[in-house]
C-alpha positions as CSV (number, residue, x, y, z in Angstrom):
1,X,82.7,118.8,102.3
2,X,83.6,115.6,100.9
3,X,81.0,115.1,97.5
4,X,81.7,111.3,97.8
5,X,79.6,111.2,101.2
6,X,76.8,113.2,99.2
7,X,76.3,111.2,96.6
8,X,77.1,107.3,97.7
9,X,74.9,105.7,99.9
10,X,75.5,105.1,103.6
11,X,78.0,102.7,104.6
12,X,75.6,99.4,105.9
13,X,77.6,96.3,106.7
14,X,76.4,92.4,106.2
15,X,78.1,89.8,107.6
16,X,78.5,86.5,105.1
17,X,79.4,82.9,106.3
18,X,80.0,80.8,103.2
19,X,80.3,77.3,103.8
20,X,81.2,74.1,101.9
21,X,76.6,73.3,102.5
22,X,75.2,76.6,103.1
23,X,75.5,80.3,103.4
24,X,74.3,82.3,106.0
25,X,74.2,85.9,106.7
26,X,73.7,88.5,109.7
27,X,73.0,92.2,109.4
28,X,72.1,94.5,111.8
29,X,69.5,96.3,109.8
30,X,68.3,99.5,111.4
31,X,64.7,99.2,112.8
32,X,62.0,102.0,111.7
33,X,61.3,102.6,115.4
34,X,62.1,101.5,118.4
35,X,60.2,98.3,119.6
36,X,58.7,97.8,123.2
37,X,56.8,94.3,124.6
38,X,56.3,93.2,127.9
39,X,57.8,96.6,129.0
40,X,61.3,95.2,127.8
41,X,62.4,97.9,124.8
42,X,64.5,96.0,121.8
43,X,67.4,97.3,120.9
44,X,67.6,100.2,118.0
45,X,69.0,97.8,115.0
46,X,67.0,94.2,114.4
47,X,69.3,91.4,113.5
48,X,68.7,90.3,110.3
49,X,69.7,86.3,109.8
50,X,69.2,84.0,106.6
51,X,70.4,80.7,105.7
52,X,70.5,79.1,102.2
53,X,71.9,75.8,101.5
54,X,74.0,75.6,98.7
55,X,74.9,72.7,96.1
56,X,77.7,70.5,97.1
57,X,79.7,71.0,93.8
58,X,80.1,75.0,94.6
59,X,82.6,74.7,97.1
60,X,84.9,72.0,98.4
61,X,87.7,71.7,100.9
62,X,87.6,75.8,100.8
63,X,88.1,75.8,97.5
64,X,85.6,77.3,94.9
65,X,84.6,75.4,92.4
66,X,81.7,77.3,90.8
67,X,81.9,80.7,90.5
68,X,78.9,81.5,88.6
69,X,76.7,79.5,90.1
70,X,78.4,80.7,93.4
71,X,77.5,84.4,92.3
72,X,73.8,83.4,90.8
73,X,72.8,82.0,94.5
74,X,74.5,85.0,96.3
75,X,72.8,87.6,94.0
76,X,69.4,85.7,94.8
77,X,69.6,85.7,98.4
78,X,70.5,89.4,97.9
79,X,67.5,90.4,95.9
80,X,65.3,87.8,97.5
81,X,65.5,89.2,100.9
82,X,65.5,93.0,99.7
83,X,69.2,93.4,101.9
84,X,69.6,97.2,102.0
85,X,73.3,96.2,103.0
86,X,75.8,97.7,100.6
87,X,78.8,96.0,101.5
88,X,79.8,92.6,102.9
89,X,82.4,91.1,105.3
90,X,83.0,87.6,104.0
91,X,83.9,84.8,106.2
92,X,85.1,81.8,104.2
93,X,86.2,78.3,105.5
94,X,89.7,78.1,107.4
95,X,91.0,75.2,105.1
96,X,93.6,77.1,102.6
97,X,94.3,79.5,105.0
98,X,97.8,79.3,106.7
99,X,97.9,81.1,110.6
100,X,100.8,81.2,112.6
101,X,101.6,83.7,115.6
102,X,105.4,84.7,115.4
103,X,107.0,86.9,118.7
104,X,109.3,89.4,118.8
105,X,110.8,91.0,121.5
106,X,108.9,94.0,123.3
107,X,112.5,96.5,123.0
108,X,111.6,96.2,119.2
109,X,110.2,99.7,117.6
110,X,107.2,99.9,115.5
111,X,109.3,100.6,112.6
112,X,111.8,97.8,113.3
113,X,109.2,95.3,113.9
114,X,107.4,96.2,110.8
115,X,110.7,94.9,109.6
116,X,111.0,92.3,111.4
117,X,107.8,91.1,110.2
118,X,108.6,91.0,106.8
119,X,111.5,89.1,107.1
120,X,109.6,86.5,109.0
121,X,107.4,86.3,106.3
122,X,110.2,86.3,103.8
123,X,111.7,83.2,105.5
124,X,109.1,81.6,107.6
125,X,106.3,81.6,105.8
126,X,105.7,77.7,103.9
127,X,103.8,79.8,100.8
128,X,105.7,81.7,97.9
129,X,105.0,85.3,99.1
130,X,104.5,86.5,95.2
131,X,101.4,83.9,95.3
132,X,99.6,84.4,98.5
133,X,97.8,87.3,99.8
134,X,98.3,87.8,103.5
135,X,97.9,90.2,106.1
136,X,98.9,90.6,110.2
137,X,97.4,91.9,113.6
138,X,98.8,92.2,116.8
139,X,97.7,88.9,118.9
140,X,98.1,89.9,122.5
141,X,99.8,92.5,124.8
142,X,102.8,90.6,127.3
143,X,104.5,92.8,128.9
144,X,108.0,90.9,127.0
145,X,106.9,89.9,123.9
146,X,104.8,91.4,121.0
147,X,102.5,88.3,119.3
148,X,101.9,89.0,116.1
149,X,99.2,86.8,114.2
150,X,100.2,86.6,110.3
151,X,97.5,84.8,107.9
152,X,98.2,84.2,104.2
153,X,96.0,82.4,102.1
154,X,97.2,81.4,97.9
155,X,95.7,84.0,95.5
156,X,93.7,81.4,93.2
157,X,91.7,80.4,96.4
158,X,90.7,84.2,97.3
159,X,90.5,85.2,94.0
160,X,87.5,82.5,93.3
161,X,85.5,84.1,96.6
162,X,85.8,87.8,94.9
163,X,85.2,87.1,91.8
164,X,82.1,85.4,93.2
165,X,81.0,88.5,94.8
166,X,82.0,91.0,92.4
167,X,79.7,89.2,89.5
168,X,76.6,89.0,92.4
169,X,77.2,92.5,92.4
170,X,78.1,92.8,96.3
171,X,80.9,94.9,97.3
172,X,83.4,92.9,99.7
173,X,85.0,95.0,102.0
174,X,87.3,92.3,104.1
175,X,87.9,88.3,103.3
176,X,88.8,86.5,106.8
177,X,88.1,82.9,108.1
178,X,86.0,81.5,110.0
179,X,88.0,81.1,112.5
180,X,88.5,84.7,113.0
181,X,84.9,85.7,112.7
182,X,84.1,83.0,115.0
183,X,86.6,84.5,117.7
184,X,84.7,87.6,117.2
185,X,81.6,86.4,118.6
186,X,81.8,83.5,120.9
187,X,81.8,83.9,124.7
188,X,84.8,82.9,126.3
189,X,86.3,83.9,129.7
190,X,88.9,86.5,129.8
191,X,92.9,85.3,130.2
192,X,91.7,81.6,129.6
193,X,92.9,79.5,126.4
194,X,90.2,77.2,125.2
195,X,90.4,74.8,122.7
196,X,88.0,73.9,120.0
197,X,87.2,71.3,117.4
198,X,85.5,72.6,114.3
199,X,84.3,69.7,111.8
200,X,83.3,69.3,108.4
201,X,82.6,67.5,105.4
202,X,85.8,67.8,104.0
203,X,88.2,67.7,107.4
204,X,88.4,68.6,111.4
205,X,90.1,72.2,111.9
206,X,91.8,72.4,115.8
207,X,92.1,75.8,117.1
208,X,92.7,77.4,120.5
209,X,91.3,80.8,121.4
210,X,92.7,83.2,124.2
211,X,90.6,86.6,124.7
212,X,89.0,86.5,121.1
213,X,92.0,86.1,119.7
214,X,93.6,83.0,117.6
215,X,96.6,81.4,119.1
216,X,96.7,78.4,117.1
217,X,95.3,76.2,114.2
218,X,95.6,73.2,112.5
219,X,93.2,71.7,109.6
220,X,92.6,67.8,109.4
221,X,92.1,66.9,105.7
222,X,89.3,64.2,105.6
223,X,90.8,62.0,103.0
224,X,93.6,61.6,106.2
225,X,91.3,61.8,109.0
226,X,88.2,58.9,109.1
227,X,88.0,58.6,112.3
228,X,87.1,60.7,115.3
229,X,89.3,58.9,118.2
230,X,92.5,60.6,115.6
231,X,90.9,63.8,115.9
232,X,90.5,63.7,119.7
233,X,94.4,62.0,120.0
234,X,95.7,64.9,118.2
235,X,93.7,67.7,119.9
236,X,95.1,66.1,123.0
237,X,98.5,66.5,121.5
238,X,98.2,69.8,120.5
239,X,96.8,70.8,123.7
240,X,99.7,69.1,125.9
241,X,102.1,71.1,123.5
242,X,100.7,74.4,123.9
243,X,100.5,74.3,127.5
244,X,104.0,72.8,127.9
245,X,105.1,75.6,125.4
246,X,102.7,78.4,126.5
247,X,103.0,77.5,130.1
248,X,99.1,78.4,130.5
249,X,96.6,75.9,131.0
250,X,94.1,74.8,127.6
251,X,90.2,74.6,128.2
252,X,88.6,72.1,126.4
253,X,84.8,73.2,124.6
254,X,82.4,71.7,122.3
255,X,82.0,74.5,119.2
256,X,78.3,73.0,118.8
257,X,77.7,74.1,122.5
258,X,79.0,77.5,122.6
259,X,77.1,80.7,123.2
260,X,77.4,84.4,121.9
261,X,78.9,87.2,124.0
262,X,76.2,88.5,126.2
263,X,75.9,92.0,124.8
264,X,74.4,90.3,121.3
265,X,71.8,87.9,123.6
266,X,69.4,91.2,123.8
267,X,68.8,90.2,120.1
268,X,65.3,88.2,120.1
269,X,66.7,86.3,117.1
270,X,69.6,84.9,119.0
271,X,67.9,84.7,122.4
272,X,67.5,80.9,122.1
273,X,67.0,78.0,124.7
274,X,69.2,75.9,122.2
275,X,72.7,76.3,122.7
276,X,72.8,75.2,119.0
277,X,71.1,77.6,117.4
278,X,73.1,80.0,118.9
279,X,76.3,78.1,117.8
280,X,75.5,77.8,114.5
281,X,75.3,81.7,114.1
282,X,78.7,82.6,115.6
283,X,80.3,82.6,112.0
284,X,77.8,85.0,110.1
285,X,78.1,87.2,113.4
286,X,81.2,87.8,114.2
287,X,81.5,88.9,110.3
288,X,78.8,91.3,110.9
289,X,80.3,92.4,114.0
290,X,83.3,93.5,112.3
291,X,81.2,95.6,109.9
292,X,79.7,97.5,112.7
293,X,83.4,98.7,113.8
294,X,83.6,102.4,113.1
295,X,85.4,103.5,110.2
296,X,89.3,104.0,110.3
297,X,89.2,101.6,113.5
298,X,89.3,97.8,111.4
299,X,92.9,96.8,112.3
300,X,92.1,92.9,112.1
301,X,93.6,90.8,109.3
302,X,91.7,90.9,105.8
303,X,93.3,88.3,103.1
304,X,92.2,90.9,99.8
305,X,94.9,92.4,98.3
306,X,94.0,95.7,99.7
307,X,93.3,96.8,103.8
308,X,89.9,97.3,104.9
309,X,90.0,101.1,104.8
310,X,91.5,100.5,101.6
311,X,88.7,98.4,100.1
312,X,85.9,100.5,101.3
313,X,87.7,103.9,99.5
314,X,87.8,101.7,96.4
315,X,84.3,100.9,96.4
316,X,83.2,104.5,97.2
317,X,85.2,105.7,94.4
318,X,83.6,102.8,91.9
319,X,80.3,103.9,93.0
320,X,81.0,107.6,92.0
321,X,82.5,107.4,88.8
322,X,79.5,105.1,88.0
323,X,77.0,107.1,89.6
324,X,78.5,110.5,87.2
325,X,78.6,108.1,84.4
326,X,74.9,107.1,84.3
327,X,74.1,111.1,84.9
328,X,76.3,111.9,81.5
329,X,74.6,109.2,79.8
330,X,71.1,110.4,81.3
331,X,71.9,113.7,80.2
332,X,72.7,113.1,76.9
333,X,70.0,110.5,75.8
334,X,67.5,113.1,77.1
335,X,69.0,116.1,74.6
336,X,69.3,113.0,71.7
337,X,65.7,112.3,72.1
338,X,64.7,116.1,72.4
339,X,67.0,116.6,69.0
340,X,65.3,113.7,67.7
341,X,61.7,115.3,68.4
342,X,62.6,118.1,66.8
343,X,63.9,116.7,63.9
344,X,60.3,115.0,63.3
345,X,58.2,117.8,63.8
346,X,60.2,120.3,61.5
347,X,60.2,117.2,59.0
348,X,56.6,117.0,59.6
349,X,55.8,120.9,59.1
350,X,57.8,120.5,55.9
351,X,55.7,117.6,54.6
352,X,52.6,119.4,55.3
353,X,54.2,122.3,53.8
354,X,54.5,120.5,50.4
355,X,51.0,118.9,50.1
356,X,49.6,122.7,50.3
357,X,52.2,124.2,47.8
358,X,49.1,124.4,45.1
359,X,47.1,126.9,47.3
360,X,47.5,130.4,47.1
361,X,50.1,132.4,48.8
362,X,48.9,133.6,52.5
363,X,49.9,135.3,55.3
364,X,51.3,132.8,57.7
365,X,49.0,132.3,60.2
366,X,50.0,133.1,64.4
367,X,49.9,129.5,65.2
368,X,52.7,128.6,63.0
369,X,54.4,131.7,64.1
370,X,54.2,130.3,67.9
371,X,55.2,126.8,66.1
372,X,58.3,128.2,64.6
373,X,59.4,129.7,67.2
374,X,59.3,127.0,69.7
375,X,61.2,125.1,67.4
376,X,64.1,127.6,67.5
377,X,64.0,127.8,70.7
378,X,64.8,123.9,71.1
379,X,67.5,124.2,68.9
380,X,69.9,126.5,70.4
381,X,68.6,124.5,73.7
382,X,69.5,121.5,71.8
383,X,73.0,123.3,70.9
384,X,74.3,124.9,73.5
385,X,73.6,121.2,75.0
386,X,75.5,119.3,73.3
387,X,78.5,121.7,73.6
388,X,78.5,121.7,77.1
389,X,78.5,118.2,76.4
390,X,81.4,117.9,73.9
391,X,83.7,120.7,77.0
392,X,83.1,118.6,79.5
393,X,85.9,116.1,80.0
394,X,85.2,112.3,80.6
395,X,87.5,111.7,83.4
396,X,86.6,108.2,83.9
397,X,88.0,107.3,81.0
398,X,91.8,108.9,82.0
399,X,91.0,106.7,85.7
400,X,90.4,103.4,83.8
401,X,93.6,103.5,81.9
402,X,95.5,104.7,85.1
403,X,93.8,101.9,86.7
404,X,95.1,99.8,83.2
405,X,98.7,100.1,84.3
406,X,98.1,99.7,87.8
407,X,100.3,96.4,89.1
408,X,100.4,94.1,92.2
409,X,101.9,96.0,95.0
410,X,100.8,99.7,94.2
411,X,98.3,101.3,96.1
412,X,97.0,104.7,94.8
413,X,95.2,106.9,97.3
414,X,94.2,110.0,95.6
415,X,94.7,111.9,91.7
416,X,95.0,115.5,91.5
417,X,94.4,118.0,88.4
418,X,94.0,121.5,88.2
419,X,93.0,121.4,84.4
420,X,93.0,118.9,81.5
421,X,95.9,120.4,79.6
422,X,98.0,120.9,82.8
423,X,100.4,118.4,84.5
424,X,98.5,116.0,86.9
425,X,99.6,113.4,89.3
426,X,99.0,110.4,91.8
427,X,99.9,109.8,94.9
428,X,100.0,106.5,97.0
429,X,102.3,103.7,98.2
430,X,104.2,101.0,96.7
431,X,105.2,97.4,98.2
432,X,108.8,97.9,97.6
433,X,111.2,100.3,95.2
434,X,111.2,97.3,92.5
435,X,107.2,97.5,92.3
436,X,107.4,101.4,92.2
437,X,110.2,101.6,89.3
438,X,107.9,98.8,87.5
439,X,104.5,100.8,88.0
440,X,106.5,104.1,86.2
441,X,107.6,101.7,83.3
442,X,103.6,100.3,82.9
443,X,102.6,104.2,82.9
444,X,105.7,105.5,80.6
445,X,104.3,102.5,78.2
446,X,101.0,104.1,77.7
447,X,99.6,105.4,74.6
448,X,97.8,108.2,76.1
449,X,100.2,109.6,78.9
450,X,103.4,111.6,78.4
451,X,106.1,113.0,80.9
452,X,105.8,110.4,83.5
453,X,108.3,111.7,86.2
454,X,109.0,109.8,89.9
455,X,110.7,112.0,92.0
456,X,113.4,110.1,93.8
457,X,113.0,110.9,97.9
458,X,112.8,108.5,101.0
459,X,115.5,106.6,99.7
460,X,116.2,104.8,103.2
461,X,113.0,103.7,103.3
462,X,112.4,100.1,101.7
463,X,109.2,99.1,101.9
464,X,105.6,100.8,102.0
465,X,107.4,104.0,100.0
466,X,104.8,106.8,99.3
467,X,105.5,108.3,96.1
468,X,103.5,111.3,93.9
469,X,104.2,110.6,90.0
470,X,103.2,113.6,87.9
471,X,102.3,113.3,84.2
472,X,100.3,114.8,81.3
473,X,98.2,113.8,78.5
474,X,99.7,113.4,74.6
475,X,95.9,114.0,73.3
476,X,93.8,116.6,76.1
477,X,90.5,115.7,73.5
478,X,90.7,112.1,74.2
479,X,88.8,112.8,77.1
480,X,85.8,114.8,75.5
481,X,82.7,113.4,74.0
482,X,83.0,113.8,70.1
């Protein structure tokens, strides 16, 4: 039995659109019990949907510009609307993202394409690969070529959006474009390529979709871009060129007209006689689609520096060591208050004690007897406390330092220990041999660990190498409560 799944909370999913003017946010919040009217019965979850304008200084051109006040207006909407959502898929605007679908021929492996992958990225892609972070998904299934769809967006850029999050206090499980949520959610028919025009304040973004999947993108800066008759010449262009290249004909849609795949329609709250209101919703819910996927089975791309399996494990584990942590300190504040009442009421007996030390000797009296006793009672409760307390290892403190050393390109997916004096290890993956040698450097150069040891194996293997590194502690009582 798995104690993380006893003592976290269940895993519930919002969806959050975060735009250059507002936010908005869909959650499929679980109703209390099922709903019946006119003999039509709603379906089991109730879709949740806010929107919140934001300031225009936030956020600009994708960029984020305010990352408190980003945070303070995210943590309000939270707590305003009482969200029982504990994690978030983020869908952020498409302008600072890069998209390109590569092919590769269909005799290629899944090991050699894996490769092949990273050298396309190594050589192909127009960002420093040391500055973005980027991730890939398959993009179709010909029976001669495998389309792979790579997105990379610069680190400084995502790094705003989580840090936004992280001080609202939401847990972001997956960081993804617009684009790709809105591909999620928008009805389209199957084997046809349709082409869209998505506009902003800051620019116009072109992008063709073929069965809910991105085949191509290009963002329109509005400093370069006044006019609309531009925009509509260079859609055509980019049209003509996909079809000449593709050799598939290119449907032409307005976004602001589009409608959501029929299976969402039995919501009430997207049920609308407005094609608009239905299009303005497409971003939030194809985010919150993507949080509905069952666990294990979220293979589309997420621009964090971690997966989306990898991401939610990190947050579970956050959770617990803070959930033990507030239990410990529970814990001990209750004994340190007990103590602390028994520390008065002896120091009151004494004083009472004193002011009758001119009456005669007596025999002591069965109340005080009962008194005394009680008191002795707390006391070796208070003891034996606080040396459970003071044998019970703080392990949170031995994960943060790990966590310390912990570099760009290491993944660690579990920590095993049999006892606090013993050796212990960790076990996970690293980008490429250079980042592994590097990560044992970072953990040979800390003050608290001693015989770090890597045991050399998969040595054909370049990149994505597991590895276990096994260490112990110089100082075992670093770990205990003094």
């Amino acid at each position: 039995m798995n104690i993380l799944n006893l003592l976290t909370k269940e895993k519930r999913v919002a969806g959050v659109e975060i735009s250059d003017r507002v936010i908005r946010i869909a959650y499929f919040r679980p109703r209390k019990k099922r709903l019946h009217l006119n003999k039509l019965e709603f379906p089991e979850h109730e879709l949740i949907l806010i929107e919140e304008p934001i300031g225009a200084n936030i956020i600009k051109e994708g960029v984020v510009f305010d990352k408190v006040l980003l945070g303070k207006t995210l943590k309000d909407i939270w707590s305003r609307s009482k969200l029982s959502a504990n994690y978030a898929i983020v869908s952020i605007p498409e302008d600072k993202v890069y998209s390109h679908i590569f092919s590769f021929p269909k005799t290629v492996n899944e090991t050699h394409l894996v490769e092949a992958i990273n050298l396309a990225i190594d050589f192909q892609l127009p960002l420093k690969k040391t500055d973005v972070y980027l991730g890939w998904e398959n993009a179709g299934d010909s029976h001669t070529v495998n389309d792979v769809l790579i997105s990379a967006i610069p680190k400084k850029i995502a790094d705003g959006y989580i840090d936004a999050l992280n001080s609202a206090g939401i847990k972001m499980l997956a960081l993804e474009s617009h684009i790709a949520s809105i591909a999620r959610s928008i009805k389209l028919k199957l084997g046809q390529a349709t082409l869209f025009i998505k506009k902003s304040p800051d620019g116009s973004t072109i992008f063709i979709l073929k069965d809910s999947m991105l085949r191509f993108s290009r963002t329109l800066p509005g400093n370069f871009i006044n006019e609309s008759a531009l925009v509509t010449s260079e859609a055509e262009r980019v049209k003509t060129s996909f079809e000449s290249d593709k050799r598939i004909p290119v449907v032409e849609m307005p976004l602001t007209s589009s409608t959501i795949r029929d299976e969402y329609l039995e919501y009430p709250e997207l049920n609308k006689d407005n094609p608009e209101t239905q299009a303005k919703w497409l971003i939030a819910l194809g985010a919150a689609i993507r949080g509905e996927l069952p666990k294990g089975s979220d293979n589309h791309i997420s621009l964090l520096p971690v997966g989306t399996a990898e991401a939610y494990a990190y947050q579970q584990t956050t959770t617990f060591i803070e959930l033990i942590r507030n239990i410990m300190i529970g814990v001990s504040i209750f004994f340190l208050l007990t103590f602390f009442a028994s520390y008065l009421l002896i120091f009151s007996l004494y004083q009472t004690a004193n002011k009758s030390s001119n009456l005669s000797v007596s025999p002591v009296s069965p109340e005080m007897s009962q008194k005394q006793d009680w008191i002795n009672k707390i006391n070796l409760l208070t003891s034996a406390s606080m040396s459970i307390l003071s044998s019970t290892p703080s392990w949170d403190i031995l994960l943060n330092e790990i966590n310390s050393h912990v570099i760009d390109g290491i993944i660690i997916s579990s920590f095993n220990s049999t006892s606090i004096g013993d050796q212990m290890s960790i076990v996970g993956t690293a980008r490429d041999r250079s980042v592994l040698n590097e990560f044992k450097k970072s953990l040979q150069d800390s003050t608290y660990l001693t015989s770090v040891e890597l045991p050399i194996a998969n040595l054909e293997q370049k990149t994505d190498i597991p590895f276990s590194i096994s260490f112990r502690l110089k100082d075992p009582s670093m770990l205990y409560y003094k």
